[in-house]
PDB file as gemmi writes it, atoms N, CA and C in Angstrom:
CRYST1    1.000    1.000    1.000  90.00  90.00  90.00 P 1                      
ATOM      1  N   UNK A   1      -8.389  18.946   5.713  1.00  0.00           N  
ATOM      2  CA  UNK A   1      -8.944  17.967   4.791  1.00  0.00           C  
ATOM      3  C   UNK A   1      -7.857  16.948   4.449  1.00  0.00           C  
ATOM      4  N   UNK A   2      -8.279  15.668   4.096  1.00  0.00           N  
ATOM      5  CA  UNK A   2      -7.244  14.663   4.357  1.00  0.00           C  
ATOM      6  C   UNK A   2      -7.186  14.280   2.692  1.00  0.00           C  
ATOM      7  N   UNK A   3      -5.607  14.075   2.552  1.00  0.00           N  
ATOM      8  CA  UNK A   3      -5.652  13.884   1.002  1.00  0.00           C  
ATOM      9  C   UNK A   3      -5.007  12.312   0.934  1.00  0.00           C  
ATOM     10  N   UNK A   4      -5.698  11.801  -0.158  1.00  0.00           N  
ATOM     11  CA  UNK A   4      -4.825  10.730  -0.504  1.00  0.00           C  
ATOM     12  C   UNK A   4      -4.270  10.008  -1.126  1.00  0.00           C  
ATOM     13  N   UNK A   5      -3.235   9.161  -1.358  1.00  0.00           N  
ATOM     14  CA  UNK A   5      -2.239   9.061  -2.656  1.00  0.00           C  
ATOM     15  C   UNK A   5      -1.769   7.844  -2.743  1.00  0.00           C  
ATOM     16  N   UNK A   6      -2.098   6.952  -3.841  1.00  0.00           N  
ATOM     17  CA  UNK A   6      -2.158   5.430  -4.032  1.00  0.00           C  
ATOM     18  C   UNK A   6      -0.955   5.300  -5.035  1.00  0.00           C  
ATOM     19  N   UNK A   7      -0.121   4.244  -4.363  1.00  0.00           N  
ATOM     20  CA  UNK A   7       1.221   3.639  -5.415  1.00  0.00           C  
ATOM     21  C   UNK A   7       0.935   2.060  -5.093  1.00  0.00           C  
ATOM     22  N   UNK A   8       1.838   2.073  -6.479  1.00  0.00           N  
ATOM     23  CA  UNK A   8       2.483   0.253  -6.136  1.00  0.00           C  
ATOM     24  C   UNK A   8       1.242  -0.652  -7.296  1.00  0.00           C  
ATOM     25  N   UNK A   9       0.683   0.145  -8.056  1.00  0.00           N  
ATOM     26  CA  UNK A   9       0.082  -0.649  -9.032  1.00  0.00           C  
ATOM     27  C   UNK A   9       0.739  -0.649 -10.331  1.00  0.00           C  
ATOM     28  N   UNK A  10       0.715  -1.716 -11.004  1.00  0.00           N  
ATOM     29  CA  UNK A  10       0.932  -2.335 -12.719  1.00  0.00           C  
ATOM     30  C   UNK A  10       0.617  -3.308 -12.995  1.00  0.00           C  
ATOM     31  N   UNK A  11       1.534  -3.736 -14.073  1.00  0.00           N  
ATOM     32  CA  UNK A  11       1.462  -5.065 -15.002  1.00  0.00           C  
ATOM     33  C   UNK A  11       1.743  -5.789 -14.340  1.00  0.00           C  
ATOM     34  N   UNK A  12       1.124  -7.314 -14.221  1.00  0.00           N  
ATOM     35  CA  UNK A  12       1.261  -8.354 -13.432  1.00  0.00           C  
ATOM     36  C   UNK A  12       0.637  -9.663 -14.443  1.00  0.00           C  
ATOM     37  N   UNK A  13       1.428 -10.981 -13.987  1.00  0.00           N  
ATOM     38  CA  UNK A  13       0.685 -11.935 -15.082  1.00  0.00           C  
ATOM     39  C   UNK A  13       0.075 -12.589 -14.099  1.00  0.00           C  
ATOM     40  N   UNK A  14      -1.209 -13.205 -14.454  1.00  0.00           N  
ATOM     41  CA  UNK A  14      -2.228 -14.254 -14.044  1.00  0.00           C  
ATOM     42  C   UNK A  14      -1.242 -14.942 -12.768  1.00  0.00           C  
ATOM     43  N   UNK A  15      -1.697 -14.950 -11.663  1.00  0.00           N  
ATOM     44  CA  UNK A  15      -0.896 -15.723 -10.181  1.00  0.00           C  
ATOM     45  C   UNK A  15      -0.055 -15.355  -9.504  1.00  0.00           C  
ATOM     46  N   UNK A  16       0.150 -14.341 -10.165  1.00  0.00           N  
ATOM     47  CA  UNK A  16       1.463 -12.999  -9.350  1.00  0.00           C  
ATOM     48  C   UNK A  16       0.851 -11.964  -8.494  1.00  0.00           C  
ATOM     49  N   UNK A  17       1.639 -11.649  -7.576  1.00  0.00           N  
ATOM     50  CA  UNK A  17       1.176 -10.655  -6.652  1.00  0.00           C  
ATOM     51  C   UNK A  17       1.626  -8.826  -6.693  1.00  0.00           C  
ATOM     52  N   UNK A  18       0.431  -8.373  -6.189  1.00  0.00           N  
ATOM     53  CA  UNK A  18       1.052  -6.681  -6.073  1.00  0.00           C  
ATOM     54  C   UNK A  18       0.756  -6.584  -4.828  1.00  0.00           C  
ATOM     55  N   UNK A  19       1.372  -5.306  -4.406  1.00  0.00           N  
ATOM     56  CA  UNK A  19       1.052  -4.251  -2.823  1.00  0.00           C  
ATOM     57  C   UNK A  19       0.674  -2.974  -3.107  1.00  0.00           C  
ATOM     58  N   UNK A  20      -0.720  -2.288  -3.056  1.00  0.00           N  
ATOM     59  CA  UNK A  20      -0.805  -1.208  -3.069  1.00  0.00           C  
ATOM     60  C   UNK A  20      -0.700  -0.363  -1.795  1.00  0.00           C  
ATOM     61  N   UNK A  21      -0.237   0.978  -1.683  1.00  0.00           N  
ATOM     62  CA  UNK A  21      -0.282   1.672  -0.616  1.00  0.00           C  
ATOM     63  C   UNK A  21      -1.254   2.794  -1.081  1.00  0.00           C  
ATOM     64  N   UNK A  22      -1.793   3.422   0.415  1.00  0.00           N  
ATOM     65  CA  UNK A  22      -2.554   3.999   0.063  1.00  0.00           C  
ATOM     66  C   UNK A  22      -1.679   5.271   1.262  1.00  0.00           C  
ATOM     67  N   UNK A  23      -1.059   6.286   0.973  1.00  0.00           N  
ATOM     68  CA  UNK A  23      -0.757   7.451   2.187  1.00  0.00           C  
ATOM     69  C   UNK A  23      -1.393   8.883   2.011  1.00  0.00           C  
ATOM     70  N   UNK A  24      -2.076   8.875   3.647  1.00  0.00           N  
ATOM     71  CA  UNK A  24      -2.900   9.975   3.647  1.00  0.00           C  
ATOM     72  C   UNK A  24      -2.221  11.292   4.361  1.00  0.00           C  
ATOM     73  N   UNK A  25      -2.410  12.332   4.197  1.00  0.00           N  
ATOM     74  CA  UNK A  25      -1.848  13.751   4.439  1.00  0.00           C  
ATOM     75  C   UNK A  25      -3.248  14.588   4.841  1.00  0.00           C  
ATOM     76  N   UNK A  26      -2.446  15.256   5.422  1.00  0.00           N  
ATOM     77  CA  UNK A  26      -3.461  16.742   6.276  1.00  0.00           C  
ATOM     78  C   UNK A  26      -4.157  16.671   7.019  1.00  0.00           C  
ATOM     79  N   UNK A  27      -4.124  15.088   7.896  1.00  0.00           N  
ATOM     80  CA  UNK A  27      -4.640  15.288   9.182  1.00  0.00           C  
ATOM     81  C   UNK A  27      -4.569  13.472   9.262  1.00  0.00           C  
ATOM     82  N   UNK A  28      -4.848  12.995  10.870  1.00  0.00           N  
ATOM     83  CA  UNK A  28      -4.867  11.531  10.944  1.00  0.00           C  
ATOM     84  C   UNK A  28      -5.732  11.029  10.302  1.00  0.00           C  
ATOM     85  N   UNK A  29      -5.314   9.701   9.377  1.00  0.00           N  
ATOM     86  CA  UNK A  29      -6.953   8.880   9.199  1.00  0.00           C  
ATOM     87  C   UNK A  29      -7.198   7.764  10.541  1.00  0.00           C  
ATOM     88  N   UNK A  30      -6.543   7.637  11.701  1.00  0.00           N  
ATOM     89  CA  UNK A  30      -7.074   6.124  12.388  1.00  0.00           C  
ATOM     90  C   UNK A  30      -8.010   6.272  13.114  1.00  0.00           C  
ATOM     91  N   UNK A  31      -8.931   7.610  12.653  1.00  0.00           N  
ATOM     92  CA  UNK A  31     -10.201   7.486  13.470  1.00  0.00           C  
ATOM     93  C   UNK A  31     -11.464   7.265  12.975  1.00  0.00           C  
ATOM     94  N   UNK A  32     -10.953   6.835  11.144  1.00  0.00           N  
ATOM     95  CA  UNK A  32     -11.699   6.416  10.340  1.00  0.00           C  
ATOM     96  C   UNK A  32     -12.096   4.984   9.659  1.00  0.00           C  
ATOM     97  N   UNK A  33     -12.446   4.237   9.283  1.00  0.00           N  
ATOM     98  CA  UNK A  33     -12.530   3.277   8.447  1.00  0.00           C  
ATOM     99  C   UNK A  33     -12.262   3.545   7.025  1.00  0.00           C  
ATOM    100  N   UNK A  34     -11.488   3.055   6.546  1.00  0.00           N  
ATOM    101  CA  UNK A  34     -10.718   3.026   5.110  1.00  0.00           C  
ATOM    102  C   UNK A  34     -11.092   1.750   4.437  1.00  0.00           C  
ATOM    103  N   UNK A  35     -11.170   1.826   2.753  1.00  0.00           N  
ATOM    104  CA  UNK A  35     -11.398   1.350   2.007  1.00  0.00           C  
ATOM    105  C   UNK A  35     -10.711   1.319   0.532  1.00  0.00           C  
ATOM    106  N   UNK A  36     -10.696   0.287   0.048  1.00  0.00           N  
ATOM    107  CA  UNK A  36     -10.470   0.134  -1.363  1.00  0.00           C  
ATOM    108  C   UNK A  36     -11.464  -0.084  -1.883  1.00  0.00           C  
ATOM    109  N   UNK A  37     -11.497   0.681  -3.302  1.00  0.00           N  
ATOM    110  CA  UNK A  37     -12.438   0.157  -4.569  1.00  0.00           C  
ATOM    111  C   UNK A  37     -11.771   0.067  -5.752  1.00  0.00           C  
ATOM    112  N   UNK A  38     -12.493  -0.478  -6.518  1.00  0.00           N  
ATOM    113  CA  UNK A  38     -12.163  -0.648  -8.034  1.00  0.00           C  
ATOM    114  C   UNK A  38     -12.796  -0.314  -9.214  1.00  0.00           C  
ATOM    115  N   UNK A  39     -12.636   0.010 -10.074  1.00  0.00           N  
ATOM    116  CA  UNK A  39     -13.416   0.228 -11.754  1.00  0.00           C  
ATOM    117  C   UNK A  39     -12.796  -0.448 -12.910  1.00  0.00           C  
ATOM    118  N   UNK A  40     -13.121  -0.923 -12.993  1.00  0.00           N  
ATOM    119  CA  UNK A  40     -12.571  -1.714 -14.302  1.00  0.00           C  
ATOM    120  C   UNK A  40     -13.574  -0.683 -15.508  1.00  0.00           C  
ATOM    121  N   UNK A  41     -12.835  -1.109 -16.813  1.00  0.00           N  
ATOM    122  CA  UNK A  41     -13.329   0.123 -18.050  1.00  0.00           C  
ATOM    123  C   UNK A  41     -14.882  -0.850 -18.109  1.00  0.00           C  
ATOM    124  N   UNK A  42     -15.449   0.385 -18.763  1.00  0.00           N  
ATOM    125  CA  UNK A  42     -16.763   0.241 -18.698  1.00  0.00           C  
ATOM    126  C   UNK A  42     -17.831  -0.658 -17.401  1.00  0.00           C  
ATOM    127  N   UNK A  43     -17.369  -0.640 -16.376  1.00  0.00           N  
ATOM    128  CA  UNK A  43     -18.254  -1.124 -15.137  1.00  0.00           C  
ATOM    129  C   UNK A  43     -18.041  -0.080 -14.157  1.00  0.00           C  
ATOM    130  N   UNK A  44     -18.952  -0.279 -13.091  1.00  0.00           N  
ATOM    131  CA  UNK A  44     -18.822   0.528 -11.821  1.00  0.00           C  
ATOM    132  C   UNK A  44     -17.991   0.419 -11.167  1.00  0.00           C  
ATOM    133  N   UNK A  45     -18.024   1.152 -10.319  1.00  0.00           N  
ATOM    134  CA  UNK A  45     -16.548   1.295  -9.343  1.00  0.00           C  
ATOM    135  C   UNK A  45     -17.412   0.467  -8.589  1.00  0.00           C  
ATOM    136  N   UNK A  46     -16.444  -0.184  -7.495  1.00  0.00           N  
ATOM    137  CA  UNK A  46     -17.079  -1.530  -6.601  1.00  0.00           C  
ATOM    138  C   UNK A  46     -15.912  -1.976  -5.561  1.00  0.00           C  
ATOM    139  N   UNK A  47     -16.733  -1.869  -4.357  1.00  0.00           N  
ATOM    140  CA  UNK A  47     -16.049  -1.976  -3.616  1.00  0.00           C  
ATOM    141  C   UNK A  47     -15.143  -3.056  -3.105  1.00  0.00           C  
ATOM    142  N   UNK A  48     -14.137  -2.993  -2.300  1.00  0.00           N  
ATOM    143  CA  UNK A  48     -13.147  -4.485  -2.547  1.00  0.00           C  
ATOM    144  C   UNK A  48     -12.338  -4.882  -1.157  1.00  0.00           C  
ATOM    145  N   UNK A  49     -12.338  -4.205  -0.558  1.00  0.00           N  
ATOM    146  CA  UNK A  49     -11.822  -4.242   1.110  1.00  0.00           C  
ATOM    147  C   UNK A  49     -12.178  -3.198   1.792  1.00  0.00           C  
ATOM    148  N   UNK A  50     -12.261  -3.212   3.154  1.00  0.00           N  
ATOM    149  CA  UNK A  50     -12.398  -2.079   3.939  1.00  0.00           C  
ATOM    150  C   UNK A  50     -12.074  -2.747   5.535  1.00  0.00           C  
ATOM    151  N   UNK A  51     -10.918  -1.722   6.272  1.00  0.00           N  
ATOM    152  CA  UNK A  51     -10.452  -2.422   7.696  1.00  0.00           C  
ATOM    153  C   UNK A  51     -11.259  -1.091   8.445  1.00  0.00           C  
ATOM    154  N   UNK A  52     -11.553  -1.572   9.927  1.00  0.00           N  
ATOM    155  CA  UNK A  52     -12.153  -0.589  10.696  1.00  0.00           C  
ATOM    156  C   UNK A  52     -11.112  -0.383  11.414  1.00  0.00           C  
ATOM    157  N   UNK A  53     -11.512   0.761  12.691  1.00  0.00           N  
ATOM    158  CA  UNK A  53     -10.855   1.647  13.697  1.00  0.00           C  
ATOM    159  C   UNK A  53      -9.847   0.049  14.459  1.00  0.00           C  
ATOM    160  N   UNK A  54     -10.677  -0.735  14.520  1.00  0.00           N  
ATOM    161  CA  UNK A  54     -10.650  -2.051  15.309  1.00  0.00           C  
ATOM    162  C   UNK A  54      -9.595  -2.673  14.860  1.00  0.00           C  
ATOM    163  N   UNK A  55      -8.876  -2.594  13.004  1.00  0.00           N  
ATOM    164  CA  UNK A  55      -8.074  -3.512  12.822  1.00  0.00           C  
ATOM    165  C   UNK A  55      -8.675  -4.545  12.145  1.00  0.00           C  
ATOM    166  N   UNK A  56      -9.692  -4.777  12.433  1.00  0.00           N  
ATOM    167  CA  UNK A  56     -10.780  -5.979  11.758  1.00  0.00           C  
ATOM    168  C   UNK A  56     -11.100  -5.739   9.953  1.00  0.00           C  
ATOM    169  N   UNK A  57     -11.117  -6.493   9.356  1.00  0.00           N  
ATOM    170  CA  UNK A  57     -11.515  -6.320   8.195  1.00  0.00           C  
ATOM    171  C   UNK A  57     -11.951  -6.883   7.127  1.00  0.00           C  
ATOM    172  N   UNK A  58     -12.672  -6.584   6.147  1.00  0.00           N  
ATOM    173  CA  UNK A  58     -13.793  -7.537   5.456  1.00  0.00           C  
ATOM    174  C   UNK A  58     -13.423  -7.057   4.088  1.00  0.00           C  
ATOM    175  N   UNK A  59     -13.846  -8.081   3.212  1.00  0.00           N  
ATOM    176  CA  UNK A  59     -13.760  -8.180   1.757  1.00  0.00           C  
ATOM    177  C   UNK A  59     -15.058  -8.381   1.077  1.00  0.00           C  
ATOM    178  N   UNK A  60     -15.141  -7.927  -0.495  1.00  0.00           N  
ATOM    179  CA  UNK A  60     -16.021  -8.468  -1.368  1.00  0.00           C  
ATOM    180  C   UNK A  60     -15.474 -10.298  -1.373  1.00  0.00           C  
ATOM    181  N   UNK A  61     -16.421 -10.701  -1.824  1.00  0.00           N  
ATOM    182  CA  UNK A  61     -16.621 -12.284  -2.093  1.00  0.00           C  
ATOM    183  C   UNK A  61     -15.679 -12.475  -2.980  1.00  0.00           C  
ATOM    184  N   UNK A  62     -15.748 -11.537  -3.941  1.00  0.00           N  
ATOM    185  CA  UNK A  62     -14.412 -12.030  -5.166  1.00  0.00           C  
ATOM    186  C   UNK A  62     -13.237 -12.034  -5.126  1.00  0.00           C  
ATOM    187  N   UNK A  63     -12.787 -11.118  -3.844  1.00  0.00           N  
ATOM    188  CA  UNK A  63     -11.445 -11.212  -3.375  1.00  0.00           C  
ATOM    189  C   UNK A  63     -10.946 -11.757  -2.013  1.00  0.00           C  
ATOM    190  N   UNK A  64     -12.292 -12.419  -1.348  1.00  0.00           N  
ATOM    191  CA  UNK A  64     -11.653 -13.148  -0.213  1.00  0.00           C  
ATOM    192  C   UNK A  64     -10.698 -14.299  -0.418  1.00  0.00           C  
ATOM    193  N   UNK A  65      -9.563 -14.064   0.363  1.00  0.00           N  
ATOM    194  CA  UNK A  65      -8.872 -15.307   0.735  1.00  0.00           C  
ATOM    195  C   UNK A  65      -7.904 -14.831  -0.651  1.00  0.00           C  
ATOM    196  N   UNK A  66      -7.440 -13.874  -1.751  1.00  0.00           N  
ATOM    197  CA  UNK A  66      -6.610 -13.336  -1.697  1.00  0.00           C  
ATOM    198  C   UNK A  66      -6.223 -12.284  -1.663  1.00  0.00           C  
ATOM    199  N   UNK A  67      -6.904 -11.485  -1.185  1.00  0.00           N  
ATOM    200  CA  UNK A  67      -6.488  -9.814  -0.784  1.00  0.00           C  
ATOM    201  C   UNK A  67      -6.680  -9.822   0.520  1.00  0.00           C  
ATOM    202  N   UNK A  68      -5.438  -8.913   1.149  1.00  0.00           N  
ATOM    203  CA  UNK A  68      -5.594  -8.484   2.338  1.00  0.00           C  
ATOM    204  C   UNK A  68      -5.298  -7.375   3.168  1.00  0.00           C  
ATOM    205  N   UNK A  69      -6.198  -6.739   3.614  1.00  0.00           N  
ATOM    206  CA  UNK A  69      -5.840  -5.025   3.823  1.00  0.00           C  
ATOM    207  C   UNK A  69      -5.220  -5.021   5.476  1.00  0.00           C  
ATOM    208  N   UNK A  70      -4.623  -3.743   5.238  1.00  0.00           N  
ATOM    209  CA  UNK A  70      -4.227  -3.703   6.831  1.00  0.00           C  
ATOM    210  C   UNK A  70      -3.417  -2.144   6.831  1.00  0.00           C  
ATOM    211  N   UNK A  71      -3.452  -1.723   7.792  1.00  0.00           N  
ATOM    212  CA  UNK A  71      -2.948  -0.129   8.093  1.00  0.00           C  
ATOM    213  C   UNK A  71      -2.022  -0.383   8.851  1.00  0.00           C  
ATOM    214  N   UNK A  72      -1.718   1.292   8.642  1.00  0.00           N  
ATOM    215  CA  UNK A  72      -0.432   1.575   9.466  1.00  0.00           C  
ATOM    216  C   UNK A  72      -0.497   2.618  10.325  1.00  0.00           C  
ATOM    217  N   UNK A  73      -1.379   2.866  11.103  1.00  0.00           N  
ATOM    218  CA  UNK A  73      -1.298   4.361  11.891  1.00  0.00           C  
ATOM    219  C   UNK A  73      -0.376   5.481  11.775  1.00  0.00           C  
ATOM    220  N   UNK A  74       0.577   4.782  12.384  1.00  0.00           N  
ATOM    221  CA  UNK A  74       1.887   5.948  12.597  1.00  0.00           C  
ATOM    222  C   UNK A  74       2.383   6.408  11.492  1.00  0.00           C  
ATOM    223  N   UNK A  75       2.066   5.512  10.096  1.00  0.00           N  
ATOM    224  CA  UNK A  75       2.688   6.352   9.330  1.00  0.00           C  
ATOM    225  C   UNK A  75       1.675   6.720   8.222  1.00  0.00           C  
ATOM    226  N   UNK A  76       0.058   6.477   8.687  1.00  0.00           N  
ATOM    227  CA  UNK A  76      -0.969   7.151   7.951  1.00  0.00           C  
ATOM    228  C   UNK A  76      -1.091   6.692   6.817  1.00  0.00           C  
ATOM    229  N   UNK A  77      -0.835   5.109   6.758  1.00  0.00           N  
ATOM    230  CA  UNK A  77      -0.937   4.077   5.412  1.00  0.00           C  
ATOM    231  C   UNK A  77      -1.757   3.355   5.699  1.00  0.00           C  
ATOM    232  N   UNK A  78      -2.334   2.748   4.510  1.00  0.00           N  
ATOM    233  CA  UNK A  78      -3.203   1.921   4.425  1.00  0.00           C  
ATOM    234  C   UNK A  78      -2.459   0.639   3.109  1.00  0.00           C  
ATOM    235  N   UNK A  79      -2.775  -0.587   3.184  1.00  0.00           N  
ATOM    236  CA  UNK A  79      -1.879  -1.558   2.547  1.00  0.00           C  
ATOM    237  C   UNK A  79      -3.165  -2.609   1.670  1.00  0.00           C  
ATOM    238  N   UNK A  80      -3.218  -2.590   0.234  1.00  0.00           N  
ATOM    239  CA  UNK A  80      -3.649  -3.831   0.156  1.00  0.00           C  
ATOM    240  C   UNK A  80      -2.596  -4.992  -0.949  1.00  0.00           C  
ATOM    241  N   UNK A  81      -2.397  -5.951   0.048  1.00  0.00           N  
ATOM    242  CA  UNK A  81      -1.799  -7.144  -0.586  1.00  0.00           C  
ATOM    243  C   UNK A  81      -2.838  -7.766  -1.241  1.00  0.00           C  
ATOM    244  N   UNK A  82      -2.498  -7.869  -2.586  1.00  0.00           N  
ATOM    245  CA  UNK A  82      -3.013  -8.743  -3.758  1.00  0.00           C  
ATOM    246  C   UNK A  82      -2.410  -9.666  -4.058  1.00  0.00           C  
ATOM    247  N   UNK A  83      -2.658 -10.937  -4.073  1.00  0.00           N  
ATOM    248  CA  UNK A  83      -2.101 -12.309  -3.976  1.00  0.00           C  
ATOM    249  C   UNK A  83      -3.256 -13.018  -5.133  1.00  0.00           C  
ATOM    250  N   UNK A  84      -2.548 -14.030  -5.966  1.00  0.00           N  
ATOM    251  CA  UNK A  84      -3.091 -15.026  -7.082  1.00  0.00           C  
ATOM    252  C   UNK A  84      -4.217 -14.111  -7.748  1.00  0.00           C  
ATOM    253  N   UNK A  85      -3.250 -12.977  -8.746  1.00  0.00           N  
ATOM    254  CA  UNK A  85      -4.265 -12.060  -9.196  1.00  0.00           C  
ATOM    255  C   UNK A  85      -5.019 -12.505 -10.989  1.00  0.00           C  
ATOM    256  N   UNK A  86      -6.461 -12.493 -10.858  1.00  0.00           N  
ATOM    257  CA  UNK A  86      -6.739 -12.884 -11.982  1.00  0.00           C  
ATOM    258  C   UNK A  86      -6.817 -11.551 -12.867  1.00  0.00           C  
ATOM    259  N   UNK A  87      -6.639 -11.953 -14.184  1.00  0.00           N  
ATOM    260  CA  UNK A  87      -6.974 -11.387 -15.299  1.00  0.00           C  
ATOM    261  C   UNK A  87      -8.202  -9.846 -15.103  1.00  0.00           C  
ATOM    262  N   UNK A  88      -9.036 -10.754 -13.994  1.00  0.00           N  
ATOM    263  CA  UNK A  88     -10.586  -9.632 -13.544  1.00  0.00           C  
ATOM    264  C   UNK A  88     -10.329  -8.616 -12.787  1.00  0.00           C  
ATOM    265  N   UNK A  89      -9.137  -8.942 -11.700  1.00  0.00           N  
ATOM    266  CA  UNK A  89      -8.746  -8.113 -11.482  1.00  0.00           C  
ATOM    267  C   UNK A  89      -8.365  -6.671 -11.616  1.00  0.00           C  
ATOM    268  N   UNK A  90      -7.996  -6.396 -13.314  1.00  0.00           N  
ATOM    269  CA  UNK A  90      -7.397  -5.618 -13.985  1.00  0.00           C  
ATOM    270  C   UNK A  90      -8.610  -4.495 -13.786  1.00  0.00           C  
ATOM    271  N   UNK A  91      -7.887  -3.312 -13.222  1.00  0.00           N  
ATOM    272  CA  UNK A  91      -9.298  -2.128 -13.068  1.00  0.00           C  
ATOM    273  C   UNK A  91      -8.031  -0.951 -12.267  1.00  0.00           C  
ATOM    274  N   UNK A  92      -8.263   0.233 -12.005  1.00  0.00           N  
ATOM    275  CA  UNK A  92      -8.135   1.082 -11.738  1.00  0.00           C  
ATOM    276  C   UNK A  92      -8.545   1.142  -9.735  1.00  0.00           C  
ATOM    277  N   UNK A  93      -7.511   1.226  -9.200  1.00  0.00           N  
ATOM    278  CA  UNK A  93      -7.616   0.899  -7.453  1.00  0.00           C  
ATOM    279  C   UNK A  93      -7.962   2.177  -7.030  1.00  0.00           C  
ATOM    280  N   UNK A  94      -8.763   2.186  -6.304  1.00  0.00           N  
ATOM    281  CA  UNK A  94      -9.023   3.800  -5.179  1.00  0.00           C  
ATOM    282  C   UNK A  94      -9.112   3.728  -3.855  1.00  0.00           C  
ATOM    283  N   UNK A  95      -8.378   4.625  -2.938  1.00  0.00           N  
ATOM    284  CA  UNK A  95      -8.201   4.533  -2.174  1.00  0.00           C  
ATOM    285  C   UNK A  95      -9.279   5.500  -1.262  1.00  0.00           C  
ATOM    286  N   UNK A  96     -10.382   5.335  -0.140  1.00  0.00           N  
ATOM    287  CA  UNK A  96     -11.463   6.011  -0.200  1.00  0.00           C  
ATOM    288  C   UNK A  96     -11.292   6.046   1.688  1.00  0.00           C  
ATOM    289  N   UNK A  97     -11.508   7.117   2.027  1.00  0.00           N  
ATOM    290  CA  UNK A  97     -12.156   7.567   3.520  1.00  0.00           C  
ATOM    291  C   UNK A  97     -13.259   8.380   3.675  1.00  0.00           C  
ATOM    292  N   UNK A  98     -14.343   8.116   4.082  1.00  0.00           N  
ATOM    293  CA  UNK A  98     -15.392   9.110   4.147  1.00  0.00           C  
ATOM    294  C   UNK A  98     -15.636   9.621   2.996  1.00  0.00           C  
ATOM    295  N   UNK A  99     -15.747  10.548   2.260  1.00  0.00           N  
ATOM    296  CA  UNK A  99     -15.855  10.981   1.180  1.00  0.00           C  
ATOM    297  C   UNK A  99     -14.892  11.823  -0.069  1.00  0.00           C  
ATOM    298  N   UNK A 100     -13.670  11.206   0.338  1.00  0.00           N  
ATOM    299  CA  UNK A 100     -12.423  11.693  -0.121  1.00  0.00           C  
ATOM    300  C   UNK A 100     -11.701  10.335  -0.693  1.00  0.00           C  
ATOM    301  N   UNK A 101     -11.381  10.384  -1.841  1.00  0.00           N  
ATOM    302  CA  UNK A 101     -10.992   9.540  -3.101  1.00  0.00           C  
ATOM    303  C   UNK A 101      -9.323   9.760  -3.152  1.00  0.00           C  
ATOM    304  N   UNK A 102      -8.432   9.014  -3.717  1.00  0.00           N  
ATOM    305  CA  UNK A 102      -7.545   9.413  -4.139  1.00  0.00           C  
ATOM    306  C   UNK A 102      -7.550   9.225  -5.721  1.00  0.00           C  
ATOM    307  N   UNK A 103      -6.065   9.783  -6.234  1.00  0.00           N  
ATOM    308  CA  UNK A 103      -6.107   9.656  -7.663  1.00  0.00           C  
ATOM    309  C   UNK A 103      -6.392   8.095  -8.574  1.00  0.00           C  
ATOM    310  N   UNK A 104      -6.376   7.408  -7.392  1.00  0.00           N  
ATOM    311  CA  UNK A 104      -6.180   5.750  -8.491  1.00  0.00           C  
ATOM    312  C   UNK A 104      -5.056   5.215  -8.490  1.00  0.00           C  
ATOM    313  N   UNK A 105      -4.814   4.289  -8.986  1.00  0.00           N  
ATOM    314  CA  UNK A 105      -3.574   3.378  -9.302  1.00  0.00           C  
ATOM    315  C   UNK A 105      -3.796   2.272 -10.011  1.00  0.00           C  
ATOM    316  N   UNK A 106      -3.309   2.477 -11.653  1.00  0.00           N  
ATOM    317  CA  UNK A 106      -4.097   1.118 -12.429  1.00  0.00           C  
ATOM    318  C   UNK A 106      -2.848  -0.174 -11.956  1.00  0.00           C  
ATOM    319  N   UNK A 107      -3.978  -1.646 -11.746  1.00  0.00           N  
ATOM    320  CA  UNK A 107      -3.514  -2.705 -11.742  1.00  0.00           C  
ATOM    321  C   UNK A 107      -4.073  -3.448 -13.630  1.00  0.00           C  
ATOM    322  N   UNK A 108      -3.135  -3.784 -13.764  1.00  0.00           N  
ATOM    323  CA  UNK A 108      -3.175  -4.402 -14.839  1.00  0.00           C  
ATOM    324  C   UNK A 108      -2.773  -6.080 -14.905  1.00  0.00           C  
ATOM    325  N   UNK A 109      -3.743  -7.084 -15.116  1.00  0.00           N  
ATOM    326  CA  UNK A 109      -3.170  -8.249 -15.109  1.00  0.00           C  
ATOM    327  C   UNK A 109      -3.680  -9.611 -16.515  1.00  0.00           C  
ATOM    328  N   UNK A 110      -2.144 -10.108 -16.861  1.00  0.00           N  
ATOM    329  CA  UNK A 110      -2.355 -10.340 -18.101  1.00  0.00           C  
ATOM    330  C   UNK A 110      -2.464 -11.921 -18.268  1.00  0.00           C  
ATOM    331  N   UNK A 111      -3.124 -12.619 -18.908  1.00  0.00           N  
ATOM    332  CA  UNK A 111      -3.270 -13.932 -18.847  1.00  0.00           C  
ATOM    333  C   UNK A 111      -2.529 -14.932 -19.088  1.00  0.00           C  
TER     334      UNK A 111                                                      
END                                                                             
C-alpha cells in the first residue's frame, strides 16, 4: 500500500510563491495518475491539478496559468509549484492517488 507525505506548505503574502512536494512510499506511484486537492475551512475539498502516466497535465480554472504540477519518478515525487498566490488560495493541500490521501499541508496566504 502506497503512503503519502506532503511538505513545503505555509505563510506566504498575496504574489509570492510556494513548492509543495508530495513523496510516496511502499511501492511505485508512475503507474498512476496523481493529484492535488484542496479544502479551505468550511468548503469542500476540490480538486486543483492532476498529471497523468503521460507527463501531461491539467488544472482547475482557478489555478491555471499559475500552478504547475510535475513528477519525479525515480524519486517517487510529485511537485506542485504555486506561483502569484492569492489570499483564496489559503486551504489545506492533499496529496491523492487512487484512493489514498496524504496528511495535508496547510498553505496559508495573507493579503
Amino acid at each position: 500500500q502506497v503512503r503519502l507525505v506532503e511538505s513545503g506548505g505555509g505563510l506566504v503574502q498575496a504574489g509570492g510563491s510556494l513548492r509543495l512536494s508530495c513523496a510516496a512510499s511502499g511501492r511505485t506511484f508512475s503507474n498512476y495518475d496523481m493529484r492535488w486537492y484542496r479544502q479551505a475551512p468550511g468548503k469542500q475539498r476540490e480538486f486543483v491539478a492532476g498529471i497523468r502516466l503521460s507527463g501531461s497535465t491539467y488544472y482547475a480554472d482557478s489555478v491555471k496559468g499559475r500552478f504547475t504540477m510535475s513528477r519525479d519518478n525515480a524519486k517517487n515525487t510529485v511537485y506542485l509549484q504555486m506561483n502569484s498566490l492569492k489570499p483564496e488560495d489559503t486551504a489545506i493541500y492533499y496529496c491523492n492517488e487512487l484512493t489514498t490521501w496524504g496528511q495535508g499541508t496547510q498553505v496559508s496566504v495573507s493579503s
